[in-house]
Structures are given as structure tokens and as C-alpha cells.
C-alpha positions as CSV (number, residue, x, y, z in Angstrom):
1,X,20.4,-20.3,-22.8
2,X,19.2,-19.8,-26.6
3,X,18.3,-22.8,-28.9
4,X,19.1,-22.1,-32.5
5,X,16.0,-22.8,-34.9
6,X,16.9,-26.2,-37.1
7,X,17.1,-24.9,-41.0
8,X,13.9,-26.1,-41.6
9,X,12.8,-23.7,-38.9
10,X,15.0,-20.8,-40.7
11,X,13.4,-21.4,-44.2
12,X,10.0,-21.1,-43.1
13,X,10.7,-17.9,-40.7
14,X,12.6,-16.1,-44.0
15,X,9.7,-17.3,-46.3
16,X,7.0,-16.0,-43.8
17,X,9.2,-13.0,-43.0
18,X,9.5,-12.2,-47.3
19,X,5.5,-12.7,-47.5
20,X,4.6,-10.2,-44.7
21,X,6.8,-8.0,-46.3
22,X,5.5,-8.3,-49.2
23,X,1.9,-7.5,-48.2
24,X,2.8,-4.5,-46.4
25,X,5.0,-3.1,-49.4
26,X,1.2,-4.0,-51.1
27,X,-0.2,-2.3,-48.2
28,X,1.3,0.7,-48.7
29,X,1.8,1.1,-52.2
30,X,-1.6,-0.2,-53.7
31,X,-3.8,3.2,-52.7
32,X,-1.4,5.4,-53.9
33,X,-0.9,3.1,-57.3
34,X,-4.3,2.6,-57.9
35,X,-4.9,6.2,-57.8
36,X,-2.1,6.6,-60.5
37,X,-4.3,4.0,-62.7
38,X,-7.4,5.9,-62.3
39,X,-5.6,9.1,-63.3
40,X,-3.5,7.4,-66.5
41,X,-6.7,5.9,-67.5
42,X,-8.9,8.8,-67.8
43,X,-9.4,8.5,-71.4
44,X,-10.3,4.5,-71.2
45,X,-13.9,4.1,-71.6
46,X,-14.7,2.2,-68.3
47,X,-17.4,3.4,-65.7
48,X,-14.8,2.3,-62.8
49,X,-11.6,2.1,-63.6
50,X,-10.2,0.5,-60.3
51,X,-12.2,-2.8,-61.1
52,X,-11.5,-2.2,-64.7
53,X,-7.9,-2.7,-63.6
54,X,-8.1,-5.5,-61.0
55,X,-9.9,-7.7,-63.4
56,X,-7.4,-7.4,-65.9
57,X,-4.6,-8.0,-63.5
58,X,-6.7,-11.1,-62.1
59,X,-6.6,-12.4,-65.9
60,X,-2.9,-11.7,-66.5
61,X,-2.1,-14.4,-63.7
62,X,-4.7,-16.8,-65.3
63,X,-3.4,-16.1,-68.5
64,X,0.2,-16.6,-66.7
65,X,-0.8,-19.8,-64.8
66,X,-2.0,-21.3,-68.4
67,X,1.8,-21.4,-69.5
68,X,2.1,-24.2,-67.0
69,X,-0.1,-26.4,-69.2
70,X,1.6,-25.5,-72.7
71,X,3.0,-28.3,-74.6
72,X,6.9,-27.3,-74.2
73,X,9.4,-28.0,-72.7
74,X,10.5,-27.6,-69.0
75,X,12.9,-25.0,-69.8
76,X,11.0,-22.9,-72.5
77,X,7.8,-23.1,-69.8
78,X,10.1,-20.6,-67.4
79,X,11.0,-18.4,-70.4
80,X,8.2,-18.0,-71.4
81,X,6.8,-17.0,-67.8
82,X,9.4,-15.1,-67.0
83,X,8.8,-13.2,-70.8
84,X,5.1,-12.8,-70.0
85,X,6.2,-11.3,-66.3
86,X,7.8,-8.9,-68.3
87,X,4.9,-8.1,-70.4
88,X,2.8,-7.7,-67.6
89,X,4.6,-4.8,-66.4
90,X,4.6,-3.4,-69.8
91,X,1.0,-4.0,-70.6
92,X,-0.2,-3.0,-66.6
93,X,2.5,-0.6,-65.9
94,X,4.5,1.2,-68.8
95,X,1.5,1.6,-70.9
96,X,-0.2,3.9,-68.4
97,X,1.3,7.0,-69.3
98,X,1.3,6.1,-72.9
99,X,-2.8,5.6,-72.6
100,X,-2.6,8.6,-70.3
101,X,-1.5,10.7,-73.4
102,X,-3.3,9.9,-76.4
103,X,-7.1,10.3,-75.9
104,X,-8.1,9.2,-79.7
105,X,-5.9,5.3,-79.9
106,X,-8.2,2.9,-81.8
107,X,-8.0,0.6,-79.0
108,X,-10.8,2.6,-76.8
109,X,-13.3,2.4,-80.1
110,X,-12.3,-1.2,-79.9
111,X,-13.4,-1.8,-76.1
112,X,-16.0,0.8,-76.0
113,X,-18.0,0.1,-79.4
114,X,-18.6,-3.6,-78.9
115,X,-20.8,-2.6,-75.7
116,X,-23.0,0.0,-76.5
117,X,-23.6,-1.4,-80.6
118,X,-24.7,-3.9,-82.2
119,X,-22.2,-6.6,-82.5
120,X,-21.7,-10.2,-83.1
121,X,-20.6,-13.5,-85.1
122,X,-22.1,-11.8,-88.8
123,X,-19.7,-8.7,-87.8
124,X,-17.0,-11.2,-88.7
125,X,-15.7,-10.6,-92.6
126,X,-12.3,-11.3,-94.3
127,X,-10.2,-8.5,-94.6
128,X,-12.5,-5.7,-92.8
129,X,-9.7,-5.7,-89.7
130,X,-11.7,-3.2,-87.7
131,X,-15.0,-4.9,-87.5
132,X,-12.9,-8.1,-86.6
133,X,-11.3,-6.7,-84.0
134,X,-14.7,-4.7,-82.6
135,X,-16.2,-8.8,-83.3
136,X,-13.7,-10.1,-81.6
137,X,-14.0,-8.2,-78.4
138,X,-17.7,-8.3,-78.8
139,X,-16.8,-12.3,-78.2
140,X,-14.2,-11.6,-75.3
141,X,-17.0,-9.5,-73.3
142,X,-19.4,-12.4,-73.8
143,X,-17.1,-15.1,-71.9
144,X,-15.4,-12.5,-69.5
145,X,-16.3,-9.4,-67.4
146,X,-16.0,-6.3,-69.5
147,X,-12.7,-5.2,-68.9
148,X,-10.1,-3.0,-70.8
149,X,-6.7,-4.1,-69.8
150,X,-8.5,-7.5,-69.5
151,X,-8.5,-7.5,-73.3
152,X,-5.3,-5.9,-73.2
153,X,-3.4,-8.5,-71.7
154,X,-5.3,-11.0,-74.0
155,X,-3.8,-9.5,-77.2
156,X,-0.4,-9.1,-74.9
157,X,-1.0,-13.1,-74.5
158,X,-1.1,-13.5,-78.5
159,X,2.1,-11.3,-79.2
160,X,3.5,-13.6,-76.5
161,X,2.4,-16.9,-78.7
162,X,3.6,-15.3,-81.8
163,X,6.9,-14.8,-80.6
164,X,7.5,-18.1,-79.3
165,X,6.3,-19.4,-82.8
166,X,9.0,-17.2,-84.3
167,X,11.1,-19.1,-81.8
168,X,10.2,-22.4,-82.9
169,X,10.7,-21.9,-86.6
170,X,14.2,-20.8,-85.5
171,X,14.5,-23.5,-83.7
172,X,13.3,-26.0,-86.5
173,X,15.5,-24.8,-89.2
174,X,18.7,-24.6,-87.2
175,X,18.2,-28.1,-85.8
176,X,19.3,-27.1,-82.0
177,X,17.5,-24.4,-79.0
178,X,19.2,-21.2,-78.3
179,X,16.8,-19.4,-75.8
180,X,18.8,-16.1,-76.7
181,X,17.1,-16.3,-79.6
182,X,14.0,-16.6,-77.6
183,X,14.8,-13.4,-75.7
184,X,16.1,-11.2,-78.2
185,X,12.6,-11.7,-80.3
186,X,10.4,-11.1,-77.3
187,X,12.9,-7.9,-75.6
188,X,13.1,-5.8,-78.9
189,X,11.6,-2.8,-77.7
190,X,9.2,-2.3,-79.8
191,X,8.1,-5.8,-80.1
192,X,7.7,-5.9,-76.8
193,X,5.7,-3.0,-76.6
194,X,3.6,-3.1,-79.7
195,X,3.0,-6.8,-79.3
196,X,1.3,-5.8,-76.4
197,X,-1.4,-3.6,-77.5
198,X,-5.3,-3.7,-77.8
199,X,-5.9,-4.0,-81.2
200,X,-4.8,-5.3,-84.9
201,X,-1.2,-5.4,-84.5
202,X,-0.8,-9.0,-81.5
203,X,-3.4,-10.3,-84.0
204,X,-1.6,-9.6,-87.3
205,X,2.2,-11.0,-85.6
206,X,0.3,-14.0,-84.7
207,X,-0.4,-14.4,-88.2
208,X,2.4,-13.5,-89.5
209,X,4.2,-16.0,-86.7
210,X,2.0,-19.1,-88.0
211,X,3.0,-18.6,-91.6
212,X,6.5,-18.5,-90.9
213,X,6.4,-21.6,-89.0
214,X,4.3,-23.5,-90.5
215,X,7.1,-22.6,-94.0
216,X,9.9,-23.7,-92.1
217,X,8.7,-26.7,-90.7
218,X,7.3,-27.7,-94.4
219,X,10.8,-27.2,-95.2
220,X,12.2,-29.2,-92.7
221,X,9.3,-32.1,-92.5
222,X,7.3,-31.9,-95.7
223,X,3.7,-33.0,-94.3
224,X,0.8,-31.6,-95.8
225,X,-0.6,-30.5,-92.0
226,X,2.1,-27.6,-91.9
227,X,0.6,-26.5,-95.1
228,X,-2.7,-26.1,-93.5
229,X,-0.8,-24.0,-90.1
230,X,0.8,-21.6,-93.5
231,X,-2.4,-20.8,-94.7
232,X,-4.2,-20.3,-91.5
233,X,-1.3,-17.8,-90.9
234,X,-2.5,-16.1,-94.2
235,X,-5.7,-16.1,-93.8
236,X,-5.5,-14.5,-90.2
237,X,-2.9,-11.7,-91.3
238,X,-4.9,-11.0,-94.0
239,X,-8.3,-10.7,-91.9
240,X,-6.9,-7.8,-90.6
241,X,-4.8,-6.2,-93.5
242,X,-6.0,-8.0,-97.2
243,X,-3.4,-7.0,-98.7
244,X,-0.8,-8.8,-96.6
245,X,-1.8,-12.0,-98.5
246,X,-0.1,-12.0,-101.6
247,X,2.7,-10.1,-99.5
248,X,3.1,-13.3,-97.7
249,X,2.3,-15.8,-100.5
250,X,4.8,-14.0,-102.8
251,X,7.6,-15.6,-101.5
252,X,6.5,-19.1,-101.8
253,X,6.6,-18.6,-105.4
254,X,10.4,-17.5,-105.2
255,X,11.2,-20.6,-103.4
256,X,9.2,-23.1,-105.6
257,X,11.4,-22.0,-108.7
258,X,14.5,-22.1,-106.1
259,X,13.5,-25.8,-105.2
260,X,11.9,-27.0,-108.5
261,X,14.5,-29.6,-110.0
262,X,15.4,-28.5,-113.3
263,X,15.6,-26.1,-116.1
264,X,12.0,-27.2,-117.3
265,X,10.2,-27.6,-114.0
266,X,11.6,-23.7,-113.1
267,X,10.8,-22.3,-116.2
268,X,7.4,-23.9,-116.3
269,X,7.3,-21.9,-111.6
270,X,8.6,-18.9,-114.0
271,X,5.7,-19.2,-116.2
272,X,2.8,-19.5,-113.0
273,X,3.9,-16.8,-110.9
274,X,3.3,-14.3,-114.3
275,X,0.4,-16.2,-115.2
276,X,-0.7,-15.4,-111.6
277,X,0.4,-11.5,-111.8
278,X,-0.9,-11.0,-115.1
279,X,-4.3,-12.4,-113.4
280,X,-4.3,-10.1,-110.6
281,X,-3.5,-6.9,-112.3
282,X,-6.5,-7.9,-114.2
283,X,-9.1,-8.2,-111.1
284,X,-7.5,-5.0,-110.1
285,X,-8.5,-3.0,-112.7
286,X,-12.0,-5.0,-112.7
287,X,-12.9,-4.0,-109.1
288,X,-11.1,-1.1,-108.6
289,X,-10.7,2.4,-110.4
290,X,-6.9,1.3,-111.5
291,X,-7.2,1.0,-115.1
292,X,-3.8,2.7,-116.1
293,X,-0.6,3.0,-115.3
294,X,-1.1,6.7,-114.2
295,X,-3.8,6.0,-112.1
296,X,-1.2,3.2,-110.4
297,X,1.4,5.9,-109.7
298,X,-1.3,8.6,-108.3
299,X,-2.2,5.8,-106.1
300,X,1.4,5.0,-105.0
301,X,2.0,9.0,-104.2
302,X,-1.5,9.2,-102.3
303,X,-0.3,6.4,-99.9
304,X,2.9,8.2,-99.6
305,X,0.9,11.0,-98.4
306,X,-1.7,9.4,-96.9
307,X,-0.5,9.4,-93.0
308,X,1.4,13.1,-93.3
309,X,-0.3,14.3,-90.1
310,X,1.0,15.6,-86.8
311,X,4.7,16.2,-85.3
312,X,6.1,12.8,-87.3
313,X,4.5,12.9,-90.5
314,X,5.9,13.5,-93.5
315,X,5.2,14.0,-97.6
316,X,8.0,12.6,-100.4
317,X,10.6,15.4,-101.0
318,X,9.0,15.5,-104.9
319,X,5.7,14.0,-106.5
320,X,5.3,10.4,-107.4
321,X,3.9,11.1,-110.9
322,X,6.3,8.6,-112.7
323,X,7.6,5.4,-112.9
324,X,11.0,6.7,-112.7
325,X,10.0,8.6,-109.8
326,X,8.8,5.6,-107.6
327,X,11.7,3.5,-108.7
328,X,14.1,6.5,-107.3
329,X,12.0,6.9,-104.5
330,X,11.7,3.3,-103.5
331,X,15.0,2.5,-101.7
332,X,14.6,5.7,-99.0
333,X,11.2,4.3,-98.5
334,X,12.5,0.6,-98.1
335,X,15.1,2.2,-96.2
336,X,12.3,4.5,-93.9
337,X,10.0,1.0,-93.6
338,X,13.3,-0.6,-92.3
339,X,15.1,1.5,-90.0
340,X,13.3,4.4,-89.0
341,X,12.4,7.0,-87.0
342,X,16.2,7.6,-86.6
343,X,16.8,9.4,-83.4
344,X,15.4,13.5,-83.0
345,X,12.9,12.4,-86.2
346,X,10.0,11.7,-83.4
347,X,10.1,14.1,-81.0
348,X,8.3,12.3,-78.1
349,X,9.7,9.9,-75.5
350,X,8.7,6.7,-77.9
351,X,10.0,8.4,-81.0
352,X,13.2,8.3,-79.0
353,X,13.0,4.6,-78.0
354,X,12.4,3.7,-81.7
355,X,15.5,6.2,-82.8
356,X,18.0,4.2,-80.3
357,X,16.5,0.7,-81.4
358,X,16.7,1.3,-85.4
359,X,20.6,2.7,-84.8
360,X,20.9,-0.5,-83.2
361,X,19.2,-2.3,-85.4
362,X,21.1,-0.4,-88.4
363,X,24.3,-0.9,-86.9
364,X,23.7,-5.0,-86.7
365,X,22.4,-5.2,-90.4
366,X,25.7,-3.6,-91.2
367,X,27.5,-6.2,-89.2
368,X,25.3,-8.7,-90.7
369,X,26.2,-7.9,-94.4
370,X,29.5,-7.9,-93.2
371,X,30.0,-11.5,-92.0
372,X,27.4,-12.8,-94.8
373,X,28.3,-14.8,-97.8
374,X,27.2,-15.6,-101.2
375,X,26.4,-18.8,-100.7
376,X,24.1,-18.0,-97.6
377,X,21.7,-16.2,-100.0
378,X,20.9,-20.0,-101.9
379,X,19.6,-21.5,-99.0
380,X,16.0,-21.7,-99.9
381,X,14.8,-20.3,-95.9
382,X,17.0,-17.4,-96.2
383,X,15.7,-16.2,-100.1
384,X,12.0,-16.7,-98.8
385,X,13.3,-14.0,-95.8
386,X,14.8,-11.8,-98.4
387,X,11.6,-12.1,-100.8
388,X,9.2,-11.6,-97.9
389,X,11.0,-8.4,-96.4
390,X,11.2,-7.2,-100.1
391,X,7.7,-7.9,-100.9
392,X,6.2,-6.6,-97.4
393,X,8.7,-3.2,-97.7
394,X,7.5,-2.5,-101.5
395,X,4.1,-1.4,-100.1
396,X,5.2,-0.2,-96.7
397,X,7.8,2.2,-98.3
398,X,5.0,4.3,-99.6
399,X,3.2,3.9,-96.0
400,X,5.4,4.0,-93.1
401,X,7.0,7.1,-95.1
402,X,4.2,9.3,-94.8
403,X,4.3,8.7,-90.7
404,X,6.8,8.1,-89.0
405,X,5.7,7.1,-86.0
406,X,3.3,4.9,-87.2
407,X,6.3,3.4,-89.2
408,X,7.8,2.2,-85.5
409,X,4.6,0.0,-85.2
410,X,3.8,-0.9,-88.6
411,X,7.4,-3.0,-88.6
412,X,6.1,-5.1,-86.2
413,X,4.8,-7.9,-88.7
414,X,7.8,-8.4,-90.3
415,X,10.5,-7.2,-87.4
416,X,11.1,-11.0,-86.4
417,X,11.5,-12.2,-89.7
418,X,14.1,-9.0,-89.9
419,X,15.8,-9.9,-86.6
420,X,16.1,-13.7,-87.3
421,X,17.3,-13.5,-90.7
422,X,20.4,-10.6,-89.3
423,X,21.3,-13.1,-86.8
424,X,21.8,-15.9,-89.2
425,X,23.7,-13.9,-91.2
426,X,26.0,-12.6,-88.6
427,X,26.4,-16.5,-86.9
428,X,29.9,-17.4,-86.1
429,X,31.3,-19.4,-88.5
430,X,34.3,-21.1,-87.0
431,X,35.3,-25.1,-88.9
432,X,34.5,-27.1,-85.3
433,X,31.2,-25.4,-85.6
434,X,30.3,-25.2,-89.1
435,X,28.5,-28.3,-88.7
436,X,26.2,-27.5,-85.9
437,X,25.5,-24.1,-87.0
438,X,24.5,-25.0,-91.1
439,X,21.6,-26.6,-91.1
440,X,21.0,-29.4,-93.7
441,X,19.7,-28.4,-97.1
442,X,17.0,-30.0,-98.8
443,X,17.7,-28.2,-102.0
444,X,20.6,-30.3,-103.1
């Protein structure tokens, strides 16, 4: 005669039954896979690349675990672990072959260098993005075991941050959550991939993320404090890259003379923003070798030309000796910075995966204009997206043209701003709606 277990009995018999599978799947698998890592990481720096490895896994799931104590909500806490799951296996996994094949990426210098030079806090300086990077994981290898996906997954845990901020600025200016916003931000391919690099780029989206939040939520609340997260986010985009500061502060001027009550008040915005230009071009010329207009153009075909190396790059199909000829040339490079590589214009495996996601991307922008309207355009949020992907793509036109494979990861500070702005446009629009989905003006 057989007694049948009470479900209590049957749920701990299938959880222990799923665990001891589990550790003989690790069992089995783990020699095999760790001899995979120390193949794919031959060109990582590290004296043993198993423990080199296991420590960074170790600090993924720390990393992970610290989720659990983030000031969010319930639901956005298993989002966000599931998003950084997903990372994980990026950042630990996918990337292998990827490091496996390119034995020059900065992000060995930046591991490597920090150890065996002289580095510290005076290596810090605004605007020199590689010795802040090399300072920065001088600092990481102080408080942690020297460790190259270790610092991996800690710049994988900032492109993580700067996505949710994304999120939240979304989420402020439309008034209401919509985690498929959440997921489409953080599973773009290349966000997800380049967001989850060792080096400049986590560091710059983070930046880039703070900014854009701390705008909308200016917008929305008007306190002074959000003003202070803005130009944090400036100043920590342009530690990296210097001139992404008046590329990000060149908006705000477009939405003070949207905002500013008046004929007088604008005119008077009108009259600071050229005060400001006329002031710049002159501490151009004064610290650099600009002094004409010619010697502007020469500069804007040099950066043109400046990447056009190896199987992607590429050189303008005529000189850039004119001002005729960058105006011509400016809407295929807006157009380059944008939306490509197309597909078959990389020829490598993530030249492919950036073709298929910019004719995706392409395709929705089409949609976009499609289902936008005039009246879309005066909302103060949406100008300061259309300023800042004009302003950001008026210097990356000359610079993602000349590479474009390069171009795939240089779109990564400004691909969420891209992405939200599209999916605004392209909102459904139906009357019982209409109220939900337009959020309230403060422009009157």
C-alpha cells in the first residue's frame, strides 16, 4: 500500500529535484565553459583568466542583489532584475566572441594601464575622457579585486541606471508607467550591447540619462534641485567628450524662447543665445588655430575623414572645402549619424545586427512622421528632443560618417532620446484616450 506525499511534500521534492538538477547541468557544463572563457579572453590583460571571470560573475549578482534595495517600486524592482539578467548574459556571455576578436578595444588599455602606471585622484580632469576612465578604474581596483569583467559589469550596471532614468523622464512627462517603454529602451540591440561595455560610452548615457531627466522633471515640477541633477548630467557627459556640453545645453536655449512669455521676453532669449555664440566663436579662435572660416571648413572635412579606416570606413563622396559643400553634405551625414550602417554596409556579424536595427528603426521614424502632427512639435519636451538630436547630429554627421561601425556605437548617447521621441510621435491618438495620453502643458 503507497501513501501519496501531502503538497507540501511535492513542492519541496520538485524544488530539491530542480536544484540538483541544476548543479549537475553546472557540473557538467562549467569545465567545458570555463575553458571557452579562457580561450575568448586571450587578448584581456589578466594573469588568470578563470578567477578573472568568477570574480566578475560574483559581482554581477552583488551588483544584481543591490536592485533589491533601490528606491522603486515593487514592479519596476523585477524589471529591472529581470533587464540586468539579461545583461549579464550579454556582458558574461555574448561579449566573449566579440573580445575574442578584436585584440586592440580601448577597454584592455583601460583595465590594464591603471595597474602597472601611475594613477590616481590628480589623473581626474574635465573633459580628458580617457584618463577618467583609466582614473576611474584606478579607483574600482582600489575597493575591489582586480578584475576585468568585474569592471565590465560595473559600467554594464551604469548603462542599466541610465536607462531606467530614460524611463523615469518618460514616465514624468506622460504622467502614467508603461514598462514597454521600460523594455524597449533597455532591448534595443545596440543599447543593450554598447551600454554594456568597459569604457566611455555606460559613462557618457548615464550622463546623458541625468540631463534628460533632470529637464523633464524641471518641466513638470519646477524645483531648483532638478536643475542641479541637469547639470551634473552635463558635466559628466562632458568629462568624457567636452564637446557634448553645449551639444546638450543648446537646447535649453530653444526652449527658454519657447516658454518665455512674450514678444519682449523672447526677443530679449533671441538676443542671449547670439550673445552666447558670438562669445564662443570668439574663445575658439583665441585657443585654437580656427581663425577663419576656411580653416572651419578644413576642420569639418578632416573630421569627416578622420575615422576612414578598416572594412567600414569611409571618406565624403567630394571635399568639404565650402560652405555650400557642408550644407549639401549635412543631411546624408545627419542621415548616416541616424540610421546607419544599413544592412551589407558592415560586413561583420555586428555590422549586420546594426543594419537589421536601423531598417527597423528607419521604418518606425517613417511611421512616426506619419501619425505626427503640427501641433505635437509646440510642446516645449518634444522641440528640446528635436533641438538636441539636431544639435548632437550636426557634429556627429561629420564623425559617424567617416566610420561606420563606430557610427553603431557613437548613437548610443542620443539613441533613447531618438527612441522616446518616435514613440510619442507615433502614440495612438483615439478621443477616450486623448486625455490620458497628452500630457498637460505648462506652456500655455
Amino acid at each position: 500500500m503507497t501513501t501519496a506525499l501531502p503538497p507540501s511534500g511535492v513542492k519541496r521534492f520538485g524544488a530539491t529535484a530542480l536544484v540538483a538538477a541544476l548543479a549537475i547541468g553546472l557540473a557538467v557544463a562549467l569545465p567545458p565553459f570555463l575553458s571557452f572563457v579562457v580561450a575568448s579572453g586571450a587578448n584581456i590583460p589578466a594573469p588568470d583568466l578563470a578567477r578573472d571571470y568568477a570574480i566578475g560573475v560574483v559581482w554581477a549578482l552583488l551588483l544584481g542583489a543591490s536592485i533589491l534595495a533601490w528606491p522603486v517600486s515593487r514592479g519596476d524592482r523585477r524589471a529591472l532584475l529581470g533587464i540586468w539578467g539579461v545583461k549579464c548574459v550579454v556582458a558574461l556571455g555574448l561579449m566573449l566572441p566579440y573580445e575574442a576578436n578584436y585584440w586592440t578595444l580601448d577597454a584592455y588599455d583601460y583595465f590594464d594601464f591603471p595597474r602597472n602606471m601611475l594613477y590616481g585622484w590628480q589623473s581626474f580632469g574635465f573633459g580628458m575622457g580617457t584618463d577618467n576612465v583609466m582614473a576611474l578604474s584606478w579607483l574600482h581596483q582600489q575597493l575591489l579585486p582586480a578584475s576585468y569583467h568585474a569592471l565590465k559589469m560595473s559600467c554594464a550596471m551604469l548603462g542599466l541606471l541610465a536607462v531606467y532614468l530614460f524611463y523615469r523622464a518618460a514616465q514624468l512627462y506622460m504622467g502614467r508607467a508603461d514598462r514597454r517603454v521600460l523594455y524597449v529602451l533597455a532591448f534595443v540591440p545596440s543599447s543593450l550591447f554598447w551600454s554594456s561595455i568597459l569604457g566611455k560610452d555606460p559613462i557618457v548615457l548615464l550622463g546623458v540619462a541625468l540631463y534628460t531627466y533632470g529637464f523633464v522633471a524641471w518641466y513638470r515640477a519646477r524645483r531648483l534641485r532638478y536643475v542641479a541633477v541637469l547639470l551634473f548630467g552635463v558635466l559628466l557627459a562632458a568629462a568624457m567628450r567636452l564637446w557634448l556640453a553645449p551639444i546638450l545645453l543648446a537646447p535649453l536655449w530653444v526652449v527658454a524662447v519657447r516658454l518665455a512669455p512674450g514678444p519682449i521676453r523672447r526677443a530679449a532669449w533671441l538676443a542671449a543665445g547670439g550673445a552666447v555664440v558670438l562669445f564662443g566663436m570668439k574663445l575658439v579662435r583665441q585657443y585654437t588655430t580656427l581663425a577663419s572660416l576656411q580653416e572651419v571648413m578644413d576642420t569639418a572635412d578632416a573630421l569627416a575623414r578622420a575615422l576612414a579606416m578598416g572594412g567600414s570606413g569611409e571618406e565624403p563622396p567630394r571635399p568639404l572645402t565650402s560652405v555650400g559643400s557642408v550644407v549639401t553634405f549635412l543631411p546624408l551625414g545627419l542621415f548616416t549619424a541616424l540610421f546607419r550602417p544599413l544592412p551589407g554596409e558592415v560586413p561583420n556579424p555586428f555590422g549586420l545586427m546594426a543594419g537589421v536595427e536601423n531598417v527597423a528603426l528607419l521604418l518606425f521614424a517613417g511611421f512616426a512622421a506619419l501619425r505626427a502632427r503640427l501641433r505635437d512639435f509646440l510642446d516645449p519636451v518634444v522641440l528640446w528632443a528635436v533641438a538636441l538630436l539636431g544639435a548632437w547630429g550636426s557634429l556627429y554627421a561629420f564623425l559617424s560618417y567617416s566610420n561606420l561601425g563606430s557610427a553603431a556605437r557613437f548613437k548610443l548617447q542620443i539613441l533613447p532620446v531618438l527612441l522616446l521621441l518616435l514613440l510619442y510621435l507615433a502614440r495612438r491618438r483615439t478621443p477616450e484616450r486623448a486625455a490620458g495620453l497628452r500630457p498637460r502643458s505648462r506652456a500655455g
